[in-house]
C-alpha positions in Angstrom: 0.0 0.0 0.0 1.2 3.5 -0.6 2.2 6.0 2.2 0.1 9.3 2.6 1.8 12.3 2.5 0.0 15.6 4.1 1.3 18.5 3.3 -0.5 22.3 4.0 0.8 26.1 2.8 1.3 27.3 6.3 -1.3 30.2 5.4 -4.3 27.6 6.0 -3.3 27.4 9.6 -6.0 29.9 11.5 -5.9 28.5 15.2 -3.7 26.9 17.5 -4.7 25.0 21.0 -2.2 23.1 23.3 -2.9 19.7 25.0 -1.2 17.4 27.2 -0.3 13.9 26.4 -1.4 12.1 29.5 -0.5 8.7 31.1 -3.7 7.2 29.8 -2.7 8.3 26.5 0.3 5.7 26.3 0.5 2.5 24.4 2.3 -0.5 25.1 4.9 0.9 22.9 5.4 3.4 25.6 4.3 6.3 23.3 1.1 8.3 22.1 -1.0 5.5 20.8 -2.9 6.4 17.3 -6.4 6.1 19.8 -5.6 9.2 21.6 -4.3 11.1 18.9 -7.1 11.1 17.2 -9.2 12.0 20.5 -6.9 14.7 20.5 -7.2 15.9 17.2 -11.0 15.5 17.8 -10.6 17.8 21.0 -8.3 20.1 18.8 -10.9 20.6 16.2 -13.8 21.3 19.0 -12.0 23.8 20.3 -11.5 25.1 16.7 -15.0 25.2 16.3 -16.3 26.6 19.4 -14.0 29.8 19.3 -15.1 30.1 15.9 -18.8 30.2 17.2 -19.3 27.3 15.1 -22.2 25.0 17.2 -21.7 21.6 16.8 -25.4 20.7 18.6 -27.7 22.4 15.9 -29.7 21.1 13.6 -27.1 21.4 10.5 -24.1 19.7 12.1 -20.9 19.1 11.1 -19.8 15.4 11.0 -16.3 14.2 10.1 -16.3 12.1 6.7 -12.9 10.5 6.8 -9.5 11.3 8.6 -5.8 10.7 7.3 -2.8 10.9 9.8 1.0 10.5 9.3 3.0 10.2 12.5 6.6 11.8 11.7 7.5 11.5 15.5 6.6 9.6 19.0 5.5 11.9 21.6 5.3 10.9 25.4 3.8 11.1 28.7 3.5 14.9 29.5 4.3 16.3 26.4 3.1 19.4 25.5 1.4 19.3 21.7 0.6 22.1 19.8 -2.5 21.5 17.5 -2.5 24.1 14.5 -6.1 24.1 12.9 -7.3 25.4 9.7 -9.5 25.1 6.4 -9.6 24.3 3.5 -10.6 22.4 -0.5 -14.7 23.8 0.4 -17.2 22.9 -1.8 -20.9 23.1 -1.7 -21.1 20.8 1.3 -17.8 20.9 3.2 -13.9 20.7 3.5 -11.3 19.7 5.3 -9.7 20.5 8.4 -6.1 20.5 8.2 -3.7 19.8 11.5 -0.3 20.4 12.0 0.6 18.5 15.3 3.9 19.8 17.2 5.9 19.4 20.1 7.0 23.1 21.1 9.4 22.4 23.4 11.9 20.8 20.8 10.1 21.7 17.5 9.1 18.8 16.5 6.6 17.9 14.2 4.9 15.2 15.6 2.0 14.5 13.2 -0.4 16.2 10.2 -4.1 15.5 9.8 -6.7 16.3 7.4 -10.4 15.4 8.6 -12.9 15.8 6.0 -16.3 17.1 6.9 -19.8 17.8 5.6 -22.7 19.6 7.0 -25.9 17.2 7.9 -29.2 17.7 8.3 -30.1 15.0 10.9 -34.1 15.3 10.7 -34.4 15.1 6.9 -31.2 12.4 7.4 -29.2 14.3 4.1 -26.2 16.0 3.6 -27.4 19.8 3.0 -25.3 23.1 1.8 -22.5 24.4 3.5 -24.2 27.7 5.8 -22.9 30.7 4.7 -22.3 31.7 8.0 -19.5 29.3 8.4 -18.0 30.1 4.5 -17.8 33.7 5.6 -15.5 33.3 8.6 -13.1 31.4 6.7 -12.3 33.5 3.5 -8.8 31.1 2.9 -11.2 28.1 2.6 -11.2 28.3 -1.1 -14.9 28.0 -1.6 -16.1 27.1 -5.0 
């Protein structure tokens, strides 16, 4: 199988949030297992969200469509991650949210992410329009 490569223009990046890789978060490998990174890149992109003002509890939510990760470096018990988040490839119903995981401490890049999403409408049980309201606070989203 081929490997993935993610690569972002560092323009796409709108947001950063730290979190702490915690005991619980270690594998038997004795490093951040792939489970809890993508909890924490989940986390990140909540966070993204909400100080967006982007609701993730209305009727048009957002729900992730795929994910695609490549680990670069191990990261351990008490590390201190930055999660970089941004936007973008929009269309009429969604996009991507790009990540760019590092470890600030040594500079490290850790891990990229790119989650796609798509806006559903869970009483009519359809994927419906991106809102505008969301297009408009990301103008580097490249809408078509």
């Amino acid at each position: 199988m081929a490997r993935i490569s993610l690569q972002f223009p560092d323009d796409q990046f709108c947001y950063s949030t730290d979190l702490t890789v915690r005991i619980t978060d270690i594998n038997g490998a004795n490093h951040l297992g792939n489970d809890s990174m993508i909890s924490m890149i989940s986390e990140a992109r909540a966070r993204f969200l909400f100080d967006f003002g982007v609701e993730e509890t209305t009727d048009d939510q957002i729900i992730v469509t795929d994910l695609a990760t490549t680990y670069l470096a191990e990261a351990y018990t008490r590390d201190e991650l930055r999660f970089e988040v941004g936007v973008m490839d929009f269309n009429k119903y969604g996009g991507d949210i790009i990540f760019r995981v590092t470890r600030p401490a040594d500079a490290t890049l850790i891990a990229m992410a790119k989650s796609g999403f798509v806006f559903f409408d869970y009483r009519a049980k359809k994927v419906v329009a991106m809102p505008e309201f969301f297009a408009a606070k990301f103008p580097r989203g490249n809408r078509l």
